[in-house]
Structures are given as structure tokens and as C-alpha cells.
C-alpha positions as CSV (number, residue, x, y, z in Angstrom):
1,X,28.1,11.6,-19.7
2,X,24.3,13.0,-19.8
3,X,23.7,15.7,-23.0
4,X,23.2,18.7,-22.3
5,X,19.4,18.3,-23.7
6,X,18.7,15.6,-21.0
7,X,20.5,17.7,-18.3
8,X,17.9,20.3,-18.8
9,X,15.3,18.1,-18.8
10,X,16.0,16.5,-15.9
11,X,17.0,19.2,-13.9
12,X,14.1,21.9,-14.8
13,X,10.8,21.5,-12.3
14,X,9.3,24.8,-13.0
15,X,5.5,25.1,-14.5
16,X,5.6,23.5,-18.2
17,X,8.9,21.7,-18.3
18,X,8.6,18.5,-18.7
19,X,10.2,17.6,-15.5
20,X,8.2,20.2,-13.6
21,X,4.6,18.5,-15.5
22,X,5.9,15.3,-14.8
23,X,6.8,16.0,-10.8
24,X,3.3,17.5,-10.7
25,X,1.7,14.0,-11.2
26,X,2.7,12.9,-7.6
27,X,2.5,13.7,-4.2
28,X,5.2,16.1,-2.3
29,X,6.4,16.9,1.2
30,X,5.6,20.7,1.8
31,X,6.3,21.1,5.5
32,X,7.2,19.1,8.4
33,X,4.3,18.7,10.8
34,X,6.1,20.7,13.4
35,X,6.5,24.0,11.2
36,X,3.2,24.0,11.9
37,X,2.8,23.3,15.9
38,X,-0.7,24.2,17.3
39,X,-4.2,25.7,15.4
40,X,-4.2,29.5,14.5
41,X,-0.2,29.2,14.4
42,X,1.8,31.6,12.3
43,X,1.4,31.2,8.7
44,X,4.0,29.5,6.5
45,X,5.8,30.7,3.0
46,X,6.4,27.8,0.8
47,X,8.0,26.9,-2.6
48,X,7.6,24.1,-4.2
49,X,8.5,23.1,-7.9
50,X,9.1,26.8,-8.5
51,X,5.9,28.4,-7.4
52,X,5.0,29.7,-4.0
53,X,2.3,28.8,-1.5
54,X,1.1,29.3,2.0
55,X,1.0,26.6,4.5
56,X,-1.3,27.1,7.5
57,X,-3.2,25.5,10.4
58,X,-6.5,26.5,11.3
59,X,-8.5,27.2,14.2
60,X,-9.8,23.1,14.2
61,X,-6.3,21.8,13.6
62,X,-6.7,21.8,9.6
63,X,-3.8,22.4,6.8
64,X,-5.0,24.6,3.8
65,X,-2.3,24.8,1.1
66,X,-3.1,27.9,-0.8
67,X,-2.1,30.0,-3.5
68,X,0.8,32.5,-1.8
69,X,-0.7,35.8,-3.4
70,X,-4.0,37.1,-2.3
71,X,-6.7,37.0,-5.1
72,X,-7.9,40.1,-4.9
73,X,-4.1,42.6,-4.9
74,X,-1.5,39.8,-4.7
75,X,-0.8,40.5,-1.2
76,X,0.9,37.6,0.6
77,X,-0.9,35.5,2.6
78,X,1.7,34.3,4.6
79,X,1.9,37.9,6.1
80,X,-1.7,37.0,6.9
81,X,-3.5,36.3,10.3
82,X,-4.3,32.6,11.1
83,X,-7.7,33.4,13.1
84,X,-11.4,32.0,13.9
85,X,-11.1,29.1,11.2
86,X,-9.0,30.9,8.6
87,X,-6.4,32.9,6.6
88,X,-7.0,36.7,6.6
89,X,-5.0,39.5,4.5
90,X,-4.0,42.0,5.8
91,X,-4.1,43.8,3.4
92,X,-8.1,44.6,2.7
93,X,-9.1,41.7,5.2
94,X,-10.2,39.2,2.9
95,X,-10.3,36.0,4.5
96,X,-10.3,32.3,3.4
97,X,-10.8,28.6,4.4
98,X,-8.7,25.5,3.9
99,X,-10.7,25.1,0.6
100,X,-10.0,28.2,-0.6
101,X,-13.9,29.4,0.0
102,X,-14.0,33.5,1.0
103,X,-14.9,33.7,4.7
104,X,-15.1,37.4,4.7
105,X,-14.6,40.8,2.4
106,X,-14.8,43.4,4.5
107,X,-14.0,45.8,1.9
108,X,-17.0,44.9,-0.3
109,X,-20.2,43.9,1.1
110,X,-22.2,42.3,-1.9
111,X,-22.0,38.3,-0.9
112,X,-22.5,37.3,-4.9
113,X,-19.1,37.9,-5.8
114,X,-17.7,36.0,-2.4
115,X,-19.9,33.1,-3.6
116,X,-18.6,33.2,-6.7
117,X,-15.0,33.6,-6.2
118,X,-12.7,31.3,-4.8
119,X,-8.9,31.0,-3.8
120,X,-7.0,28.3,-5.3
121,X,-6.7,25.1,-2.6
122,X,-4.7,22.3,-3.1
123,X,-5.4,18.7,-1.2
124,X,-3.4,17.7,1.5
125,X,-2.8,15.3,3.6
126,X,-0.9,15.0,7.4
127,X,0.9,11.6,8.1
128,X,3.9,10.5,10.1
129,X,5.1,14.4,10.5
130,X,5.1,15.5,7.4
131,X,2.4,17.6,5.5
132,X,1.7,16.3,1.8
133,X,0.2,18.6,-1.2
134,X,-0.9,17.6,-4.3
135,X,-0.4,20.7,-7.2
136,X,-0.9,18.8,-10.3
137,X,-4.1,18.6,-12.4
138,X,-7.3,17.9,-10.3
139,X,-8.6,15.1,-12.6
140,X,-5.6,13.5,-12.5
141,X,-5.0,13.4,-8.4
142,X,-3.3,10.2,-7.8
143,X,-3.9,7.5,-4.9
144,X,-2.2,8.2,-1.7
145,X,0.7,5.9,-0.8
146,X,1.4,4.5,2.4
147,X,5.2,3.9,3.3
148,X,7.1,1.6,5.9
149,X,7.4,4.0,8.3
150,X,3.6,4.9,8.4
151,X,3.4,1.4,10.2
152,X,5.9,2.1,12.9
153,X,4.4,4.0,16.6
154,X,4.9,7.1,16.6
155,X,7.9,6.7,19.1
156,X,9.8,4.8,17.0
157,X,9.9,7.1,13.9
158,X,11.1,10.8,13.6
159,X,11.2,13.3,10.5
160,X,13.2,16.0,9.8
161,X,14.2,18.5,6.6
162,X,17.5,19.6,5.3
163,X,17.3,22.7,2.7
164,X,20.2,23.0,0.5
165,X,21.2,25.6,-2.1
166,X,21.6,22.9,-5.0
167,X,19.0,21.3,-7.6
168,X,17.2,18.0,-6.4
169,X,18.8,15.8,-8.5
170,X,22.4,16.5,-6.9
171,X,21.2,15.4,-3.4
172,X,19.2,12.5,-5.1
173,X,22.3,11.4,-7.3
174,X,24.3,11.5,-3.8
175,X,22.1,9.4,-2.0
176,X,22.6,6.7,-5.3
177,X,25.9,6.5,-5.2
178,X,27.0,3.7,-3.0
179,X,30.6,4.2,-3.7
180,X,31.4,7.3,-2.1
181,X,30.2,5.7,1.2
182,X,33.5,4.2,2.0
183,X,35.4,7.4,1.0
184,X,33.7,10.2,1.5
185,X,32.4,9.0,5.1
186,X,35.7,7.4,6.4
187,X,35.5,9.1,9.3
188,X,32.4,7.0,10.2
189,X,32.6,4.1,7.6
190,X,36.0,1.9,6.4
191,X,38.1,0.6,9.1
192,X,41.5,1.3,7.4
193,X,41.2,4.5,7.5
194,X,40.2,4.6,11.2
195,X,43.4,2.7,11.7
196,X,45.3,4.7,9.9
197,X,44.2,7.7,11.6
198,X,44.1,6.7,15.0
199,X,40.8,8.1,15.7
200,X,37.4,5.9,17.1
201,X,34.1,6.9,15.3
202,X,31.7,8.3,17.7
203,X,29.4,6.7,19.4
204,X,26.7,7.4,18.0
205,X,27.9,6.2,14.9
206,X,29.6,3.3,15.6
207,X,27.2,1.2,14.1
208,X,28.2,2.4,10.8
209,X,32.2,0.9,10.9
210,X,32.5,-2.4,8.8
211,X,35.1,-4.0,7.2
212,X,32.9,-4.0,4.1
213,X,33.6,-0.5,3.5
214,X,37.3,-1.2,2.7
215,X,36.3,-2.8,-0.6
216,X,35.7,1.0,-2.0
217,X,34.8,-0.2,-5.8
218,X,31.5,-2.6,-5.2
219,X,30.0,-4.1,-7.8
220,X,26.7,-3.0,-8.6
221,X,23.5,-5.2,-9.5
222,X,20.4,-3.2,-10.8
223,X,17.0,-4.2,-11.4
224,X,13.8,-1.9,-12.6
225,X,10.8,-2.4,-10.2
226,X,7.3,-0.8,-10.6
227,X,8.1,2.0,-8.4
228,X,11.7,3.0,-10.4
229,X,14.3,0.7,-9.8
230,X,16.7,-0.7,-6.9
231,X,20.3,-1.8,-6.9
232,X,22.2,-4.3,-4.8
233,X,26.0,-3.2,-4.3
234,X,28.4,-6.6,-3.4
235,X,31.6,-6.0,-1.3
236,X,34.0,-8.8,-1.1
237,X,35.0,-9.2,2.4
238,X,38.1,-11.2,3.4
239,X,39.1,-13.1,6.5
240,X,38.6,-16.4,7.8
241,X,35.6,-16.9,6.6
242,X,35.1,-14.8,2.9
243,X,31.5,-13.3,2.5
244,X,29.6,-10.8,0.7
245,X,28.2,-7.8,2.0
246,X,25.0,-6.6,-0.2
247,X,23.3,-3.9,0.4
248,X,20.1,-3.0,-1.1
249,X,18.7,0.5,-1.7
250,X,15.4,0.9,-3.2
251,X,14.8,4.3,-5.7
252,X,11.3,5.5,-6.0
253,X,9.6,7.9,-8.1
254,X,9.3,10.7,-7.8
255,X,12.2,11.3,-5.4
256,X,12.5,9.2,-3.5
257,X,15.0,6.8,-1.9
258,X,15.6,4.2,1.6
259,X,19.3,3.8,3.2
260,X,19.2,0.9,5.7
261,X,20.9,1.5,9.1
262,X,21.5,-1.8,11.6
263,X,18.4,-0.5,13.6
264,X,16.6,1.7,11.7
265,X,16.2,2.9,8.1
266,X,16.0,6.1,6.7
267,X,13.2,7.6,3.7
268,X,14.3,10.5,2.5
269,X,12.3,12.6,-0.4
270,X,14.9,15.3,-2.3
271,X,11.9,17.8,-3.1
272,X,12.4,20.0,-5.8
273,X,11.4,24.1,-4.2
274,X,13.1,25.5,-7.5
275,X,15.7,24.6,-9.9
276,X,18.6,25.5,-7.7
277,X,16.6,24.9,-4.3
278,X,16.0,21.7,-2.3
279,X,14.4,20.2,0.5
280,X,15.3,16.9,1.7
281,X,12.8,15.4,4.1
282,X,14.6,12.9,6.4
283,X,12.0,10.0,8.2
284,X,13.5,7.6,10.4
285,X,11.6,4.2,11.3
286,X,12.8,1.8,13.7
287,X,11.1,-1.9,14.1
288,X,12.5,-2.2,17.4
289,X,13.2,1.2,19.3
290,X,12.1,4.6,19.6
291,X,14.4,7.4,18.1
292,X,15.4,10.5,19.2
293,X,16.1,13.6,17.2
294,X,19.0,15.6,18.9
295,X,21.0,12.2,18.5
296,X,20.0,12.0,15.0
297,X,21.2,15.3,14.4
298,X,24.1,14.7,15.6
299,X,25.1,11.6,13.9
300,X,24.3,13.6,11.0
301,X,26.5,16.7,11.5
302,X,24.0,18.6,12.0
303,X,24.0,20.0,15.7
304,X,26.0,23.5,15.0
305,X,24.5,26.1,13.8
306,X,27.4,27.1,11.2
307,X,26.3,24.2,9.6
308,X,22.6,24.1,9.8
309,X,19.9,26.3,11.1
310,X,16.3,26.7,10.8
311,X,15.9,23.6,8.6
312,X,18.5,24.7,6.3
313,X,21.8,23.6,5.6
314,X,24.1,27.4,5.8
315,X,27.9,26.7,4.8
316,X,28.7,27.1,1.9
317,X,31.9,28.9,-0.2
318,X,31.7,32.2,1.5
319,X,33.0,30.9,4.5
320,X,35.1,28.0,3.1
321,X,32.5,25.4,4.0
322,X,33.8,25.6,8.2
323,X,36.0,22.3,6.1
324,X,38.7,22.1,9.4
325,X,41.9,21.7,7.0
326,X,44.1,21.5,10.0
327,X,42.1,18.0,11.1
328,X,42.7,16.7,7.1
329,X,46.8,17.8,7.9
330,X,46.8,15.4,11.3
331,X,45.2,12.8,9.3
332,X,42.3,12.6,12.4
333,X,39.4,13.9,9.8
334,X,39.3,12.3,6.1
335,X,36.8,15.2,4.7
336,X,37.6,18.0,7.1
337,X,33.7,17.6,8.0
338,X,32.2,15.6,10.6
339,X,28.7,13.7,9.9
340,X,27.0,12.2,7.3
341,X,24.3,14.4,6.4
342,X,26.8,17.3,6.5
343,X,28.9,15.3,4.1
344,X,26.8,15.1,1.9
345,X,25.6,18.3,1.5
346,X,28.7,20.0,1.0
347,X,29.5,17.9,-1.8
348,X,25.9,18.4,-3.4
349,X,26.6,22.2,-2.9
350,X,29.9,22.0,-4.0
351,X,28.5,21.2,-7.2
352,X,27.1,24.7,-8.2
353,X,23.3,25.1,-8.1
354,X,22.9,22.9,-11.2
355,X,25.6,20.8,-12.0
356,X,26.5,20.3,-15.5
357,X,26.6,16.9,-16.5
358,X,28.0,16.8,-19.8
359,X,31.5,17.3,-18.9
360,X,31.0,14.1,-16.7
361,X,33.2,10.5,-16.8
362,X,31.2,8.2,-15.6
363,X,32.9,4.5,-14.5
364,X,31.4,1.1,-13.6
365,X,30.2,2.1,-9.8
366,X,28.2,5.0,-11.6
367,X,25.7,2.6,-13.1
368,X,23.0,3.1,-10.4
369,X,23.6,6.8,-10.9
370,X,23.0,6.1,-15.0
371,X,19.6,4.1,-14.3
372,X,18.0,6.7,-11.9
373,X,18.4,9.3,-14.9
374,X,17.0,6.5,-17.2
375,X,13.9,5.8,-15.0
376,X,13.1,9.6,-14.6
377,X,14.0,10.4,-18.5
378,X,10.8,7.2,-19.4
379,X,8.8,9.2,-16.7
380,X,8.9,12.3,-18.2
381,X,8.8,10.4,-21.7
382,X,5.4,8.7,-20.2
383,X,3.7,11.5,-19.0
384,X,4.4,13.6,-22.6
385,X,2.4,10.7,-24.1
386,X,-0.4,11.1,-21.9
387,X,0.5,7.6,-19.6
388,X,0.5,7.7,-15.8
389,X,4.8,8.0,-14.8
390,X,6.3,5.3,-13.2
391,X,4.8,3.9,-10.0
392,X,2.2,6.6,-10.1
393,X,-0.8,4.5,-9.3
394,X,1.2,2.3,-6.1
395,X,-0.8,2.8,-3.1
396,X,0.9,0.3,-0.6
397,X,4.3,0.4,-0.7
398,X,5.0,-0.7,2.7
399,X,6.3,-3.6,1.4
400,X,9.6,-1.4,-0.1
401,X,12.5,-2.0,2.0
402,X,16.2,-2.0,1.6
403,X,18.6,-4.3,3.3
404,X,22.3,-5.0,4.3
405,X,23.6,-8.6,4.7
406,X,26.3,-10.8,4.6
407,X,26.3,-13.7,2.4
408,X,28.2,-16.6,1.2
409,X,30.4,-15.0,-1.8
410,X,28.8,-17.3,-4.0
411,X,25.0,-17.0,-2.7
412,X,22.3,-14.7,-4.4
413,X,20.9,-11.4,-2.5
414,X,17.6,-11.9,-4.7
415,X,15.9,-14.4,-2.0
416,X,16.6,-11.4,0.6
417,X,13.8,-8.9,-1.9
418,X,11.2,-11.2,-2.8
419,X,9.0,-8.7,-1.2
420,X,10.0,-6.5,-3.8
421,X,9.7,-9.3,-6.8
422,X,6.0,-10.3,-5.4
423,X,4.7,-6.6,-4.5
424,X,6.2,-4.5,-7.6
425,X,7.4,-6.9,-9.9
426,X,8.9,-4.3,-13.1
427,X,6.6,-3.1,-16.3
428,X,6.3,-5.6,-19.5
């Protein structure tokens, strides 16, 4: 059980809480590099950690992040025109740069006051398909990070963004909790149940079935790190020949998590937009293969639009969540909901836009869930006393990996993240 104190704490990003001071420390996913497809493109609207921004590419292929509201009426610029290397108003025609420098006033025609006024810019930086800002105080911009799947080719890596109507730390707490993965994703998951029911996982997730996920009540090992923590959960798996399945999932700050697949892994940052908005930015890296999207999509429920359109997941109670009861009755669909991703954002949804966690019961396969509100709460406790938050000052993290093996039942998983020991060994 969190108090309700913390609860607010943790879940409030907005200007001056200390969540929302803390979040503004780090570096955040705004856009996917595809909302933005080719130079003098429409203009995006963006929120992020409860205050709104506009997103554009300019005439040399630039991204200016910008204040949303003009700074001369407050009109907003993503009604504006994306021409002749900038953003222009409609409104009275002011136009501005990437930087924020005033291109044109055509409404005034002294040039001291557009030398001395200037629209509030925000770095950014384009890498592996997504498009990074930095909001936070300009003396304190932190180094950029560079991630695993910045060293795959571009073939072998896609990204894509899920927004749900739920606060981050829902879709964050989701992704920590290794138990549900054997119950909540049957369908794709824990052989019993696919025996039980009849029914063959699709193909396309077939890679996901193992008799490991049977054992529904793992025991959970957890170790703080430099960039927040990660957690090794052991299955026992029978047979002729016992083993242990561990599977290692690293947390970062500030949102930040990896789920290993058999041929690929998946990053995925649960962005804060508001306190009852978020965006989850999916990348997938593969070592050995190119990926494709549509089949990612698909795997992840995520092909219909009564599901998910325009980057945003859409179900929800007014229309009963599309759950297909009548599959749950003939026992061929655990959830009544077919995909991972899909899943998963039900249940976050499920939860009301911030979920109250003081009327919680917590049990032993909650501890990872425990330490990830631990970690953020010494961030935020960190930053209040003027320190950097956790993992703040990591630039290479490409070393961060999770994994999934099989052991002996009696062998240690720690050999199997000595990357992790060497690279970000945990705070004194």
C-alpha cells in the first residue's frame, strides 16, 4: 500500500510538482520521426508533462520544439504555416525559426523589438525515429544517452507510440509486473491454458509460449543499478531435466523499461503528456533481423481500428472495451482481448485515469512494483536537495540489456548481467 501523500507525488508531472520538476531533469520522446514525414510538413500539437508545444520540420529538414501559443496574442502555432525555413501564425504573420529567433512581423515594421524578442525553443534531438526535447532548466541540460537500439541498422529496428487515457505510472507499473505475464497473456503465454482451451497462439506469437509461464508466482530478485534498478524473476520449470527460467528486465529512469523477446527486444518510454494522459513509445531492435511494423502491430493487438487509431489506443468503457465475452464463455480467449499491447492497455485504462493506490494489497510478486516507486520517490527526494536524479548524468547505456535464460535450478543469473555490474554498478 503507497499513502496517499506518495500517490500524489508520484503520479503529479505538471509545472512545480515535484514529480513534474524532477521529470524535467531528463530527456523525453515528443514525436515519432514519422509524425513529422518531409520539411515544411504540417505542424504538430504536443503535450508533454502538462504543458503544450508545437513540433515542426523546417524547410532544411530541422525540428524546432516551441512554445504552443504565439508570443505576441497566444494564437496557436500549430494552426501555423510550416514555410521558407519556419513557423508562421496566422494569425498577424509573425514568423519563427527552430531557435525561436522572429523571422518576420509583418504587422510591425521596427526590427528593434524583433531583435529583441524571442520565442521560447527547446533543444532537440532526432535519433532512431523518435524526436527528443529537453524542457527543464537550461543550465542544467543533461548529457544525451545513447541506447542499444541506436547501435542496430536502421532495418533491424522500428518505433512506434501508443497514447492511452491513463497516468504514466499505470502503464510503467504494468510493464514491472512480471507476474501477470502468465495470466493476463495466456492466450500467447502459459501452455496450460493453451491446452486447456484447445486453441494454437498465432504465429506471430508463437515465440512467446513456454512452459515457464505455467509457474504463475515467480520469485523475484532485485537489485538497484545506477540507472534505477533491475529485477530477475525465477520460474521453476519441471520435466526431465529441472531448470530455471530467469528473466531480466532492466528499469531506467525516468521512464523507462526493456522486455526481451527471443529475437528482439523492446524499449519502451511511458511519457508523461499530463496527469491522466500517456504516451508509450515502443522501439524494437533486433541483433539479427530486420523488423517489420504491420507484424508488430499485430502481435500487439493493435491492427483494428476499434482498438487503436492514429497513435492512440480508443476502447475504452463506453463501448465495453470490444472485450469478446462470448470467446471467454468457449474458453478459446482467456481475457476476451487478443494481443499483448492491447492487453495491457485495457488493464492500465481499466484503472481510472489515476489509480489510487492506497486501497492496494500488495503480495510477494509485487516487490519489483514496490522498488520502482522507491527509486522514483529518492529521485524526486534528490532533485528537492538540489542533487542530479538517478542515472541523470549516464551517457552510454548501450550496455543495458535484459535477458531470458534457462539455468540449472541451482546456478546464479548474476554471471548473465555483468555488463550491468561493470557498466552501472549501484550508488554508495
Amino acid at each position: 500500500m503507497l499513502s496517499k501523500e506518495d500517490n500524489e507525488t508520484l503520479t503529479r508531472v505538471g509545472p512545480g510538482t515535484p514529480m513534474g520538476e524532477t521529470m524535467r531533469r531528463y530527456w523525453h520522446p515528443i514525436a515519432l520521426k514519422s509524425e513529422l514525414p518531409e520539411p515544411d510538413g504540417d505542424p504538430l500539437r504536443a503535450r508533454l508533462l502538462g504543458e503544450n508545444f508545437v513540433v515542426f520540420r523546417d524547410t532544411a529538414g530541422k525540428v524546432g520544439v516551441l512554445d504552443e501559443l504565439c508570443l505576441h496574442r497566444g494564437a496557436s502555432m500549430a494552426l501555423g504555416r510550416v514555410e521558407e525555413g519556419g513557423i508562421r501564425c496566422i494569425y498577424h504573420g509573425w514568423k519563427f525559426s527552430v531557435d525561436g529567433s522572429i523571422m518576420d512581423m509583418p504587422n510591425l515594421a521596427d526590427p528593434r523589438i524583433r531583435a529583441r524578442l524571442k520565442a521560447r525553443a527547446y533543444p532537440v534531438r532526432e535519433v532512431s525515429g523518435l524526436v527528443w526535447t529537453y524542457i527543464g532548466p537550461k543550465e542544467k541540460e543533461p548529457p544525451w544517452r545513447r541506447f542499444a537500439f541506436d547501435e542496430v541498422p536502421a532495418a533491424n529496428r522500428i518505433a512506434f507510440r501508443m497514447k492511452v487515457r491513463a497516468n504514466y505510472l499505470q502503464m510503467w507499473e504494468g510493464g514491472t509486473d512480471s507476474s501477470h505475464v502468465g495470466i493476463l497473456h495466456s492466450n500467447v503465454t502459459r501452455p496450460g491454458w493453451l491446452a486447456e482451451s484447445g486453441k494454437r497462439p498465432d504465429a506471430d506469437v508463437g515465440d512467446m509460449v513456454s512452459d515457464a509461464w505455467d509457474d504463475m508466482s515467480p520469485r523475484l530478485e532485485i537489485e538497484n543499478t545506477a540507472f534505477g534498478f533491475h529485477y530477475a524473476s525465477l520460474r521453476q520449470v519441471g520435466g526431465a531435466t529441472p531448470r530455471q527460467n530467469v528473466r531480466l528486465v532492466p528499469l531506467f529512469l525516468p521512464t523507462g523499461r526493456i522486455i526481451e523477446f527471443p529475437d528482439f527486444y523492446t524499449t519502451v518510454f511511458d511519457t508523461p503528456v499530463d496527469d491522466e494522459h500517456t504516451i508509450s513509445y515502443l522501439i524494437d531492435a533486433s541483433p539479427t533481423r530486420a523488423l517489420d511494423l504491420r507484424s508488430r502491430l499485430k502481435r500487439s493487438g493493435l491492427l483494428e481500428d476499434r482498438f487503436y487509431a492514429h497513435g492512440e489506443f480508443v476502447a475504452g468503457w463506453h463501448d465495453g472495451f470490444q472485450q469478446d465475452r462470448a470467446a471467454m464463455r468457449a474458453k478459446s480467449s482467456w481475457s476476451g482481448f487478443h494481443g499483448i499491447t492491447q492487453e495491457d492497455a485495457v488493464i492500465s485504462v481499466s484503472q481510472g485515469p489515476i489509480y489510487d493506490r492506497s486501497t492496494e494489497h500488495l503480495v510477494g510478486s509485487d516487490a519489483a512494483i514496490v522498488r520502482l516507486r522507491q527509486r522514483l520517490l529518492d529521485a524526486v527526494r534528490m532533485n528537492a536537495a538540489g542533487q542530479d536524479p538517478l542515472g541523470l548524468q549516464l551517457e552510454d547505456l548501450t550496455h543495458m540489456h535484459g535477458f531470458d535464460v534457462d539455468i540449472a535450478p541451482d546456478a546464479s543469473w548474476r554471471p548473465h548481467a555483468a555488463a550491468h555490474a561493470e557498466h552501472y554498478p549501484a550508488e554508495k
